[in-house]
Every structure is written in C-alpha cells, then in structure tokens.
C-alpha positions as CSV (number, residue, x, y, z in Angstrom):
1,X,0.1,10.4,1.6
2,X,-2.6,8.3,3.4
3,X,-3.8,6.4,0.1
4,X,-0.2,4.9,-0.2
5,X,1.1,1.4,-0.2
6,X,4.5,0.9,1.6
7,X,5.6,-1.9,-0.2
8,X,4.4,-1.5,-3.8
9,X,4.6,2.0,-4.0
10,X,0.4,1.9,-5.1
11,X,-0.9,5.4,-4.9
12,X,-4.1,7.4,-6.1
13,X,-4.4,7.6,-9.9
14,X,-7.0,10.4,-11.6
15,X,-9.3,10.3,-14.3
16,X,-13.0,12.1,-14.5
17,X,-16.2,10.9,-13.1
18,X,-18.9,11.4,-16.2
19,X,-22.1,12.1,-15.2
20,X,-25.5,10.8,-17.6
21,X,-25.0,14.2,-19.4
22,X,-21.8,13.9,-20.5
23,X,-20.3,16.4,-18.2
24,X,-16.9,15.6,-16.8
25,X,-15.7,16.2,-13.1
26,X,-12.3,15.1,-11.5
27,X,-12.6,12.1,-9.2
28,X,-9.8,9.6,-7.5
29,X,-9.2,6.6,-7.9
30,X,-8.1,5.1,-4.2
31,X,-6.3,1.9,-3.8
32,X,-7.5,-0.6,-1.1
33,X,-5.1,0.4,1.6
34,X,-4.9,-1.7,4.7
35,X,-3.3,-1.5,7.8
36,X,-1.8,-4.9,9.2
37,X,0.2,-5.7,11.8
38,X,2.8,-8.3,11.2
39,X,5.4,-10.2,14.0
40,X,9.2,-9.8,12.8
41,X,11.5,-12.1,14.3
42,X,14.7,-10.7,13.7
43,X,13.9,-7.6,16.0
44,X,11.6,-9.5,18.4
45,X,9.0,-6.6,17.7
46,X,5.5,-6.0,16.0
47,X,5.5,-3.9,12.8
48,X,2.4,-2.5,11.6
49,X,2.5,-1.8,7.7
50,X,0.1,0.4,5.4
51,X,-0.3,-2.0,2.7
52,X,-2.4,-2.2,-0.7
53,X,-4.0,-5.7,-0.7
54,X,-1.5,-6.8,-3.4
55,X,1.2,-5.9,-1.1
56,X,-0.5,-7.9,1.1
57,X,-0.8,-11.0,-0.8
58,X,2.9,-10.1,-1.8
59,X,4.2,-10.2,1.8
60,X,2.0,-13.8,2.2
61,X,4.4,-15.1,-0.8
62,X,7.9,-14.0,-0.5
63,X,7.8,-13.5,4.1
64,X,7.5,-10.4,6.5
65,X,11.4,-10.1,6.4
66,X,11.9,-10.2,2.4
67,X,9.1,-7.4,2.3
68,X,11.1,-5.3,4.9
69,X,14.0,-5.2,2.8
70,X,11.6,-4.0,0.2
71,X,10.2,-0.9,2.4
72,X,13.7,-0.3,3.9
73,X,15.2,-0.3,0.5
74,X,12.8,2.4,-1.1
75,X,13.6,4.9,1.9
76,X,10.4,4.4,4.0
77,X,11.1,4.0,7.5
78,X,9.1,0.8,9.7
C-alpha cells in the first residue's frame, strides 16, 4: 500500500495503456503521494504523514490536528 493517501483514502485506479495499434495493455494510474512531516502541538512531537497533494492542500485548510482526527478516525495509526 505505498501508492496510498492517509488522509483521503486516494489509492491506484486501473485502466489500459493503448498503444498506436490499438492493442490494449494494463497500466496504473498512481496518485501524487508525498511524504511530509508536520509539528503537532498537542503531543509535542513530529508526525510524518504519506499524503496525496489534495490531502495536502486539505491539511493547509482545515489544521494538522483536524486532519489527525481524520487518519485516526479511519483506523490508520500516526
């Protein structure tokens, strides 16, 4: 689960890569996954989050806490 966003859940999608001739092979479709580091006051501690760059812009607009409760609240451990 590498190409996965903690916070908005992003993850690989599928389709086929067509080539000039027509023929169809499987190919993935990878979201823009980031690793960022981010200070959280309330523990006094660093967290570093694996996040899409939507997640990213999403944790710039509601704060580094709010998005914790996110993560925490789907069941992945930071």
């Amino acid at each position: 689960m590498s190409a996965h966003c903690m916070l908005t859940g992003a993850e690989p999608g599928f389709g086929n890569r067509i080539s000039h001739s027509h023929r169809r092979t499987s190919r993935r479709f990878d979201p823009n996954i980031q690793s960022k580091r981010y200070w959280l006051p309330s523990e006094r501690r660093h967290v570093r989050l694996r996040l899409s760059t939507k997640g990213i812009r999403t944790v710039d607009a509601i704060g580094v806490e709010a998005a914790v409760a996110r993560i925490r609240a789907r069941g992945v451990k930071v």
